[in-house]
N, C-alpha and C positions, 0 to 999 in steps of 0.2 A: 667796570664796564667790560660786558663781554664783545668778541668781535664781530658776532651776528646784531648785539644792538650798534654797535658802530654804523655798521654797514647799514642798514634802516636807516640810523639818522642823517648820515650823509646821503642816502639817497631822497630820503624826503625832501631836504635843502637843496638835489641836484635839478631843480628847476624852478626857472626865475621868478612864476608869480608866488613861488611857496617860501621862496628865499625871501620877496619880499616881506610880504607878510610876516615872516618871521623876524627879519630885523626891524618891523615897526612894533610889533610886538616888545623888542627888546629896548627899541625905545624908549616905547610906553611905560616902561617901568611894571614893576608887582602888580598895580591894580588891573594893566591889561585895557584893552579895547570894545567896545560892543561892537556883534559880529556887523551891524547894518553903517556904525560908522570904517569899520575895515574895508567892505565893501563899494563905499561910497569912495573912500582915500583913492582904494585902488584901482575903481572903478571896472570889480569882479562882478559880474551876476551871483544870485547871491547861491543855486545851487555849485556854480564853479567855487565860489569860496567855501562852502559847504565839506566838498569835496577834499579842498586843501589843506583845510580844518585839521580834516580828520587824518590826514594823512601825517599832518606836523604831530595831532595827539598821538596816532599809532607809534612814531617815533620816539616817543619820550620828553615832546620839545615845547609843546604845548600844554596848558589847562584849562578848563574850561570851570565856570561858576554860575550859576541860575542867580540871576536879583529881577523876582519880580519873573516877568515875560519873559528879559531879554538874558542871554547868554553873553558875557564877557570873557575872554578868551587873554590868555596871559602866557607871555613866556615862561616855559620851567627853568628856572637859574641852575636846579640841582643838575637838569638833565643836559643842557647847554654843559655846562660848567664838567660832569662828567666826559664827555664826549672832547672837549677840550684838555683833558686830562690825560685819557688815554691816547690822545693822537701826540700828547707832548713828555708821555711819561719815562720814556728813555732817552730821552734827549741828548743827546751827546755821549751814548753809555752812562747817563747818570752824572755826567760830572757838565753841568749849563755852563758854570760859572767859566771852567776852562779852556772849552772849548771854541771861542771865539764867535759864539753864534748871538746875537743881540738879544731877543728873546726868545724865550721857549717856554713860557706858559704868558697865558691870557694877561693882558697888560693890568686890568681892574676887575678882581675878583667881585661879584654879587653873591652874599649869600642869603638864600630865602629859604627858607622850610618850603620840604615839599609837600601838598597835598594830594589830596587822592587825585587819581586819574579819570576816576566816573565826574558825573558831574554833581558838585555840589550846591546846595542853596544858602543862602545869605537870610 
């Protein structure tokens, strides 16, 4: 990960209703959320979550899936997982173990194949 997409994804997370959504997302597991039950949890209008949507996909942080009418929307594990990666990847100059810091990468790895970024159907 380069440091221009870093900065994108921590800024997409740097406000609270995006953060949410994004840890209900992460949740939710692989399969993801339909956007009108996201909406409903967070109790977003659904252009605000529209909005926020799109802002987590521009990031890398989101997916989205067509089944049918409705769009499901799912966390990207690669892109989480990246962005985790590079903010933990010197850690200590490289040496975790030594250094006396408790952790320094993500406590439980998920890994998902990522799919495309447009939207796909089912």
């Amino acid at each position: 990960m380069e440091s221009k997409d870093a900065v994108a994804a921590l800024g997409a997370l740097a406000q609270e209703n995006r953060l949410e959504v994004f840890r209900m997302l992460v949740q939710a597991g692989p399969r993801g959320l339909p956007a009108g039950q996201i909406a409903e949890r967070l109790k977003l209008a659904s252009p605000t979550l529209s909005f926020h949507l799109a802002q987590l996909r521009h990031a890398g942080l989101v997916t989205v899936t067509r089944d049918g009418r409705s769009l499901i929307y799912a966390a990207d594990y690669d892109g989480m997982n990246e962005l985790m990666g590079f903010l933990t990847e010197n850690c200590c100059a490289g040496d975790a173990a030594g250094c006396g810091v408790p952790v320094c990468e993500p406590a439980a790895r998920t890994v998902v194949r990522r799919r495309s970024r447009g939207v796909t159907r089912q």
